[in-house]
N, C-alpha and C positions, 0 to 999 in steps of 0.2 A: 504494500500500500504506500511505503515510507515513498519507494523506489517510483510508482505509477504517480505518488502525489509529485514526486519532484521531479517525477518526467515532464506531468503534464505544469508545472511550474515553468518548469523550463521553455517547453512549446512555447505557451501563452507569452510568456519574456521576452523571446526571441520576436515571435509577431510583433509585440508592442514597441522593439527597440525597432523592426522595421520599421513599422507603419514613421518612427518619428524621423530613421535616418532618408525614410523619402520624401517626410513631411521638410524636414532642412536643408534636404538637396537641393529641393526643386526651388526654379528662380523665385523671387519675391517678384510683388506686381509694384512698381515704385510710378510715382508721377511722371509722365512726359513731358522731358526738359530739353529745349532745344538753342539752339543760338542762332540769329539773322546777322549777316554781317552787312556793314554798307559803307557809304562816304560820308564825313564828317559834315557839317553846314556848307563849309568854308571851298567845300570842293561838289557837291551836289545838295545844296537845298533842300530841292524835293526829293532826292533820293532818301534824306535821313527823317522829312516828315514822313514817307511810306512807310518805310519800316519802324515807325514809332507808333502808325495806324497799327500795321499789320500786328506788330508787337503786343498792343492793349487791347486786337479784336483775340488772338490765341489764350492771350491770361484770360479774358472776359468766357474762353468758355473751357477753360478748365486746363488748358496748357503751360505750363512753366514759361516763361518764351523771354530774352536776355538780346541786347545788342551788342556786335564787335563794331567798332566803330575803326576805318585805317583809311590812310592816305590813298591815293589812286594806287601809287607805286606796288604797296602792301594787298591793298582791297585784288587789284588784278593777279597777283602774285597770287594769294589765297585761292582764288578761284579757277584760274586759269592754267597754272600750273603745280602748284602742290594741291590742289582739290580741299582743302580742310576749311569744312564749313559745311553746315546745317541747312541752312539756306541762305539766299542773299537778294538784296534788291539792288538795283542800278538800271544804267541802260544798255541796251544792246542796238548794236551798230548795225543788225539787219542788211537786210541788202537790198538790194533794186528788182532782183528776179528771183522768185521763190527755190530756186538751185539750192542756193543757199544754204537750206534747210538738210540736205544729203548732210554734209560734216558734221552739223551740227546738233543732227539727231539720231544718225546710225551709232550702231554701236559697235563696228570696226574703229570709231576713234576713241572710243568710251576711255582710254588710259594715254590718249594723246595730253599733250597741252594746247592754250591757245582756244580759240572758239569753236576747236572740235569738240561736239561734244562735251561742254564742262559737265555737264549734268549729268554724266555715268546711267544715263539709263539705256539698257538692255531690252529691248522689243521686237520681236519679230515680225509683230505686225507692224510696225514703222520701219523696219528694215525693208519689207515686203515693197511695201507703195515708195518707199526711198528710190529702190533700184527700178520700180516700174517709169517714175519720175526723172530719172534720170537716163534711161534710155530710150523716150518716148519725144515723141516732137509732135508738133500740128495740137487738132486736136485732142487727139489720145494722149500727149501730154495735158492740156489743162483738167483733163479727167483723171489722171493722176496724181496730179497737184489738188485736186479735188477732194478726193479719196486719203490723200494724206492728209488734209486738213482737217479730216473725219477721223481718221485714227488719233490726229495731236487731240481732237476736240476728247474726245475718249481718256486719252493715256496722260493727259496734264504733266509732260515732264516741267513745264515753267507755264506759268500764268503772266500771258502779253495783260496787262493793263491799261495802258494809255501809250499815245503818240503824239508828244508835246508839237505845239505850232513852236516854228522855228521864226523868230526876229531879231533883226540886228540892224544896227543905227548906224550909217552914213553920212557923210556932209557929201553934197551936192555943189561947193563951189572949189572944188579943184579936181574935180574927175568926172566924168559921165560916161554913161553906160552900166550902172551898178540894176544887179536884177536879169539885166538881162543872160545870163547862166549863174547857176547853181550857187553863193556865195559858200556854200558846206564844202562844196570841190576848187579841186586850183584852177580848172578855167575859169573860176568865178572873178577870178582877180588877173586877168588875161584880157586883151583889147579893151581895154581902160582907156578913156580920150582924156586929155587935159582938158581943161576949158580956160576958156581966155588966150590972150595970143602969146605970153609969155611963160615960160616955167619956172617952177620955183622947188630946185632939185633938195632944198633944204627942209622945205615945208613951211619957212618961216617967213614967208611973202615978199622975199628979197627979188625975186624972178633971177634968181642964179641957175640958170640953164647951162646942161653941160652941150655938147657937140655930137655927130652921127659921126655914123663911118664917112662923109662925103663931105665934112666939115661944116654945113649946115645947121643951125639951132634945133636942137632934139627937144621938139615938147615930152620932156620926160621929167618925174618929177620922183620923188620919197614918197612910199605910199606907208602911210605910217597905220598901221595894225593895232587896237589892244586888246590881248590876248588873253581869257582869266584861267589859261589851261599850263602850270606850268613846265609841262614836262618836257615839248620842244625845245625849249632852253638847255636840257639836261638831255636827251640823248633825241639822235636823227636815224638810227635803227629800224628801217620798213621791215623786219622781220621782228620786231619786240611785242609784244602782247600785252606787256606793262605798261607801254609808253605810249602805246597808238589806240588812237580813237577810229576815225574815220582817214587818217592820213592828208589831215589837208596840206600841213606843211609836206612830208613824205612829196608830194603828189606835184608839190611845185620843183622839187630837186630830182625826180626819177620820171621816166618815161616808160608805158606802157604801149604794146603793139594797138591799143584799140579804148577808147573809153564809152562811154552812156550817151546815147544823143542827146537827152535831157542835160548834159551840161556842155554841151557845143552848140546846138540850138538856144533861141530865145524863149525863157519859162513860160511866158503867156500864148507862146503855139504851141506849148507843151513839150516842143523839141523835136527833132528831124527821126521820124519812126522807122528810120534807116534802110526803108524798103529802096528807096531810090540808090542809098548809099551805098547798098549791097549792089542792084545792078551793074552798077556804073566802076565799081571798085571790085569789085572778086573776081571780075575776066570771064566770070560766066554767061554773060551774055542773056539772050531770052531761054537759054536751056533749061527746060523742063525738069528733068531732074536737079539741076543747078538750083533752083527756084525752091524747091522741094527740099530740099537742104538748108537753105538759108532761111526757109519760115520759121518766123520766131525769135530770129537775132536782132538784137536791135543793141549796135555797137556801129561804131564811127571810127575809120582808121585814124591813126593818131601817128605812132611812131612807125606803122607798119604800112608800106604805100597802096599795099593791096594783098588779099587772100583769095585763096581758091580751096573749095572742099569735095572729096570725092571717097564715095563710099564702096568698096570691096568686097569678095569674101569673108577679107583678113583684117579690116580694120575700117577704121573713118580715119581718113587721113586730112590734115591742114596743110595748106602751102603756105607760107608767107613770105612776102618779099619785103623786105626794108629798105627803108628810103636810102639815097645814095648819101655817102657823108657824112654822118653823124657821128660825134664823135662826143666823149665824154667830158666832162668839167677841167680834169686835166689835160685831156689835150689827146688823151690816146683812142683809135676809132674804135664805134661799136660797128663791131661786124656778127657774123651768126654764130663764132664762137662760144661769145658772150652769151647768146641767146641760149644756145643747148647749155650752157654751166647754169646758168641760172635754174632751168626747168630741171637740172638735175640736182640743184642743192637744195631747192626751196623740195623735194620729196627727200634728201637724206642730207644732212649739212654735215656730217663725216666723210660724203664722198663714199662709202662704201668701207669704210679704213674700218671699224667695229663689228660688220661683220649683220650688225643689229642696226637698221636707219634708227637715225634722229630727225626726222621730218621738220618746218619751221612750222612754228607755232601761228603764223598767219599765214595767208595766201595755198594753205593746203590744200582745203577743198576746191581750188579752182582745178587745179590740176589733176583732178579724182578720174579714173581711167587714161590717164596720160601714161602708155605703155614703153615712148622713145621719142628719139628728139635727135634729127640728123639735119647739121649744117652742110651747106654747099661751100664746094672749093672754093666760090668766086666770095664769100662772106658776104650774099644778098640775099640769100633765100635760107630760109628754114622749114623742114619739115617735121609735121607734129603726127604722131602716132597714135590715136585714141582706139580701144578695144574695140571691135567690132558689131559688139552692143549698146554703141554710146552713141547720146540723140547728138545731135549737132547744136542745141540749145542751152545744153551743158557744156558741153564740150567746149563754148566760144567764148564759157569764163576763163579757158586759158588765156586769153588777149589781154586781160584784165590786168596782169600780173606786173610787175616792177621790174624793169631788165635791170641784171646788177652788173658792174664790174668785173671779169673777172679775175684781174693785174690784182684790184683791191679784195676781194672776198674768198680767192682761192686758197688762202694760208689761214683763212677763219674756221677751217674745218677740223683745227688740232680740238683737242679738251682742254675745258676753259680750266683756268688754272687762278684763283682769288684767292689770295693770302690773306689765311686764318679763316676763311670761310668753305665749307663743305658744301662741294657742287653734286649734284645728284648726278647719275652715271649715263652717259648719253647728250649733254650738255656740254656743246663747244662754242667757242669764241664768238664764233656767229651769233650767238643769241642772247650773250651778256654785255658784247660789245656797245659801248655807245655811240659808235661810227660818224663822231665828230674829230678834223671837219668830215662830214657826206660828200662823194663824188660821185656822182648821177649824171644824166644823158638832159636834164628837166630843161624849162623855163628860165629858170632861176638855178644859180650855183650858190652855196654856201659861202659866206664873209666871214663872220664873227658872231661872236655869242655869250652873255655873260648869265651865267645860272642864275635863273629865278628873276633874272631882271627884263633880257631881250637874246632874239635870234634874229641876225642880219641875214637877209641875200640877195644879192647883186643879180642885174640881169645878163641872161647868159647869149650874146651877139652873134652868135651863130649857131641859134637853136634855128630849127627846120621850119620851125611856125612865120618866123620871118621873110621866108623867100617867096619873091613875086610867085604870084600864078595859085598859092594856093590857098585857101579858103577855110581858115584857121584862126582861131582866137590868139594871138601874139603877144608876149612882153614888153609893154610900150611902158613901163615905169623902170626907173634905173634901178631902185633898189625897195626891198620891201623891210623894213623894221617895225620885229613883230616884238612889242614891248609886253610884259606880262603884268597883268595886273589884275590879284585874285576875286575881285566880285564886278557885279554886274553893275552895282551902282559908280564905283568908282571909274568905272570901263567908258558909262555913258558919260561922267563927267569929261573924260578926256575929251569924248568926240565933241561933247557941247562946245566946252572950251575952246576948238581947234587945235587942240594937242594930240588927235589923232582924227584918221579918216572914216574909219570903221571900225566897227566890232568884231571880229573874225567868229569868235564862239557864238553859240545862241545868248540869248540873255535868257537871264532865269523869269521865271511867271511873274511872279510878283511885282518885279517892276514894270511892265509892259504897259499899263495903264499911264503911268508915269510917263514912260516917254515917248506915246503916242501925245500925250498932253501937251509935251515938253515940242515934239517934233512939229505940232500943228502951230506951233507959234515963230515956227522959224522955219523964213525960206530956205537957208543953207542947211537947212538937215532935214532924212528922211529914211523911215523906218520901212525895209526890207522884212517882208512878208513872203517866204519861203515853202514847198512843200515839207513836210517831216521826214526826215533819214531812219532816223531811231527811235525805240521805244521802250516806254518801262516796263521791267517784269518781275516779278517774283520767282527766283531759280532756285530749286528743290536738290540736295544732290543724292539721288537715287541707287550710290554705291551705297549706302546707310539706310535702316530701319532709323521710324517708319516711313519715309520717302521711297522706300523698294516699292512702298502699295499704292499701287496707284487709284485706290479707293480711297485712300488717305490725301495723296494730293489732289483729288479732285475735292473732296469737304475742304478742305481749306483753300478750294480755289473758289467756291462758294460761299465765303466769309468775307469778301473782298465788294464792295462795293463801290465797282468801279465809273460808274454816274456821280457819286459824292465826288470821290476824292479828284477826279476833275473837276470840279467846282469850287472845293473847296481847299485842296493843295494848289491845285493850275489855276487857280482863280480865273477859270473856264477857256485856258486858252492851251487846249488840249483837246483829242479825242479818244472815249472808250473804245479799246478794241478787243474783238473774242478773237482773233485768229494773228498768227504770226507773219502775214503775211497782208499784200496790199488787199485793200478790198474786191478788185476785180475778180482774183482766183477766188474767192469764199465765195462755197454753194448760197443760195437764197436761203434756206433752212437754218445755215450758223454764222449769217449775218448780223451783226449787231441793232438791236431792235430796241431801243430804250433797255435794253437788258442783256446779258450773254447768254444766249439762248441753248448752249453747252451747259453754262455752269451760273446757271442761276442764282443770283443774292440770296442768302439766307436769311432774309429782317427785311422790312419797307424801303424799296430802291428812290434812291437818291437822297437818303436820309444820314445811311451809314447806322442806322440803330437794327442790332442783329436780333434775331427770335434763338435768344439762348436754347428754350425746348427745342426748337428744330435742329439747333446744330449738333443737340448734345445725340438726336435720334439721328441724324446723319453720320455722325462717329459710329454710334452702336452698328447703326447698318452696317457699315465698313468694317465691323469685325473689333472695335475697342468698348474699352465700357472705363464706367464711371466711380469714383471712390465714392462714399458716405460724406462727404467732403464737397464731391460735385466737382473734381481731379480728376482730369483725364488719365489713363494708366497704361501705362507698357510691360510688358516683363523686360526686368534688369538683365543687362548685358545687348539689348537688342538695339 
């Protein structure tokens, strides 16, 4: 009995020390605590009232929710290439044609740097409609661009929010022609007229005019810039992800084979739709398949004097011929050499020496099925190799890209080597480099530069845009001094004052009222009114619970209401958008309708006041639940 009592003693013990060693194993369910990261005031405004929205609508329904506040420098570093963060809000530089979207949502970049892919999310079903989109033209392409808009609206890896109106303040009595292209691009500040019959290369009303090549008085003058973005000052790097926004400066020192008709045309024809541009430039003539090929492109030769595309068993191949001449800031010519290193560093900046590419962290995705890249003997013609399932609409963002040097960028391809700081493995020269001075084919060649204060650059007298006969926005200021100056309000002071010409950056929301006020009361000044480039978004990073769930980033993409915070952050000089892309791809179905008709406000639209019960039943859906507290909860470690 002794022996059956202490058996069964024992059993029972044993059970009961289980039952506790898996009651203590098993994870605890702890509150969900997250972190937003974003820009300080001083550097994005409205980036850090969104995330101070976002921040009190997650605590408000039961989310732990904290902000990392860093410099651009940092905020892009965090994101773009060490990935560490929770989520983040800022802007995204988007693009002009929905391509775009291939890098920056497949998940072959998902562990790149750079705006492949920051957000680590892994989809097949966005992979699916990626590569349909990408190898599709006509309209079987906008049906895929369709269809993907249907999968983003579904899979919420980032929540587009808004798409600030873009304005920037000019003085009207030493220049004309502002407006008419893009002032976000460097054609914008390209055939620029003096006005009046003197110059005044000072900007200080002296009419000190320098000479032409012909000895004749050059109306050319100091186009004086203020800038509130400091980081052109600090580095000239067209491959940095840190440092580049949109690449305006970039864009006035580097020459691409092809740019946007919208910034070589006049913005109120909306820009040259390049159907003409095509015929008349690609050699193809009225051929039928020629035609067939080129629908859809809508690019303007620039540095490339003409293309030609022809599609294969084996591939889609590009011809391109470059203009005769050109030659680089220092003096040495670009020929097609230049062209294939370029197209081969910007996919591996090792050259092949690791064995493992190091791709550049920008300009990737243009080059997405770009399979070879073979220069001609005579160094005029280049040919591009695309797979032979690649539409020719994708394909044509190769043109887009930056020709680089390759005298200057060919030894950029060692491992960066920074004393006392630990480079991660795959990281060379090329991409910590601050490539000042910059030597580019551009506009404009690089002078001088003092951090954080100004970037000079002089114009470049035997760029191609100068030469009779062709029919190009031109260099007509001597030199452009772009002064930095970190807010908006002090930015418009300058121009008022005539201490500058223009505003280069957008100005922030807030004061726009101000100096539509300001500009209606002066003839000499006038507020440029822009389409938008860019947009804000809330970006998820989907390597980490719970961002993996994409039930999860859709209820909090439904917590956001995005009609308020246009009104009430943009002080309504913004618009709501559901879709990552320009309005015309968006089916009618997930058009923005007074609302995201995806991911619906959870609380009365336009209010910003959320229906806590709703959201707290939208979590549950999604698979979380609630403490006795009214704590949202995760199991720890996830």
């Amino acid at each position: 009995m002794l022996t059956t009592a202490g058996l069964g003693v024992t059993i029972g013990t044993a059970g009961c020390v289980r039952e506790v060693r898996n009651a203590v194993n098993r994870d605890g369910r702890d509150r969900l605590s997250l972190t937003i990261t974003t820009l300080p005031a001083d550097g994005d405004r409205e980036s850090i009232q969104l995330a101070r929205t976002v921040r009190d609508t997650l605590e408000a329904v039961g989310i732990d929710a904290s902000l990392a506040i860093l410099s651009h420098e940092e905020f892009l570093r965090a994101i773009l290439t060490n990935h560490e963060f929770d989520a983040y809000v800022g802007r995204y530089p988007g693009g002009s044609d929905p391509a775009y979207l291939y890098e920056t949502l497949h998940s072959q970049y998902a562990d790149e740097s750079g705006w492949q892919n920051p957000f680590g999310v892994t989809s097949l079903a966005l992979d699916d409609v990626l590569e349909r989109q990408r190898r599709a033209d006509g309209q079987q392409r906008r049906e895929a661009v369709e269809e993907t808009v249907e999968t983003f609206a579904a899979e919420q890896p980032f929540v587009p929010i808004c798409a600030p109106d873009e304005y920037r303040l000019v003085r009207t009595d030493r220049f004309d022609g502002w407006g008419e292209r893009h002032p976000g691009t460097a054609q914008g500040y390209l055939g620029l007229e003096m006005v009046g019959e003197s110059s005044d290369e000072e900007g200080d009303g002296d009419g000190d005019g320098d000479r032409d090549r012909d000895g004749d008085e050059d109306k050319v003058a100091r186009l004086r810039a203020a800038h509130t973005d400091p980081r052109p000052s600090q580095n000239l790097n067209p491959l940095s992800a840190e440092y580049r926004h949109r690449g305006l400066v970039t864009g006035l020192l580097y020459d691409s084979f092809a740019v946007d008709p919208d910034v070589i045309g006049p913005l109120e024809d909306g820009g040259n739709d390049g159907a003409n541009t095509r015929q008349a430039n690609d050699g193809n003539g009225g051929d039928d398949e020629a035609d067939e090929l080129t629908t859809g492109i809508d690019l303007h030769p620039w540095l490339a004097e003409s293309w030609e595309w022809e599609r294969n068993d084996d591939a889609l191949v590009l011809s391109v011929r470059l203009r005769d001449d050109v030659r680089f800031h220092d003096g040495e010519p670009l020929t097609a050499d230049d062209v294939e290193f370029t197209y081969r560093f910007l996919a591996d900046t090792t050259l092949g020496a690791d064995g493992i590419p190091a791709p550049s962290p920008r300009h990737r995705g243009a080059i997405a099925g770009l399979e070879a890249v073979e220069g001609s003997e005579d160094g005029h013609r280049v040919e591009l190799r695309f797979d032979a399932g690649s539409g020719t609409a994708a394909a044509a963002r190769a043109l887009t890209v930056p020709i680089l040097p390759k005298h200057v960028w060919r030894d950029r391809s060692t491992p960066a080597d920074v004393t006392g700081v630990r480079i991660a493995e795959g990281t060379t020269d090329a991409l910590v480099v601050d490539n000042v001075p910059a030597v580019g084919s551009g506009p404009f060649a690089f002078a001088d530069r003092t951090d954080r204060e100004h970037v000079t650059l002089e114009r470049s007298d035997d760029h191609f845009s100068v030469r009779p006969g062709l029919d190009l926005p031109e260099p007509t200021v001597s030199e452009v001094q772009i002064a930095i100056d970190p807010r908006s309000t002090s930015a418009i002071e300058l121009v008022a004052g005539d201490d500058a010409d223009v505003t280069t950056t957008t100005l922030e929301s807030y004061v726009i009222d101000d100096v539509l006020e300001i500009a209606d009361g002066n003839d000499d000044l006038e507020v440029l009114e822009s389409p938008p480039r860019t947009f804000y978004h809330l970006g998820f990073n989907a390597r980490t619970a719970p961002f993996t769930n994409p039930r999860f980033r859709r209820t909090v993409a439904r917590l956001i209401d995005k009609a308020w915070i246009v009104e009430d952050i943009f002080d309504g000089y913004a618009t709501p958008v559901s879709s990552p892309v320009a309005s015309e791809w968006v089916p009618d179905e997930l058009a923005w309708d007074d609302d995201d008709p995806a991911t619906p406000f959870l609380g009365t639209d336009g209010t910003g006041d959320i229906d806590i019960d709703a959201a707290r039943s939208a979590f549950e859906a999604a698979g979380f639940d609630y403490d006795a507290n009214g704590r949202l909860r995760t199991r720890e470690g996830n």
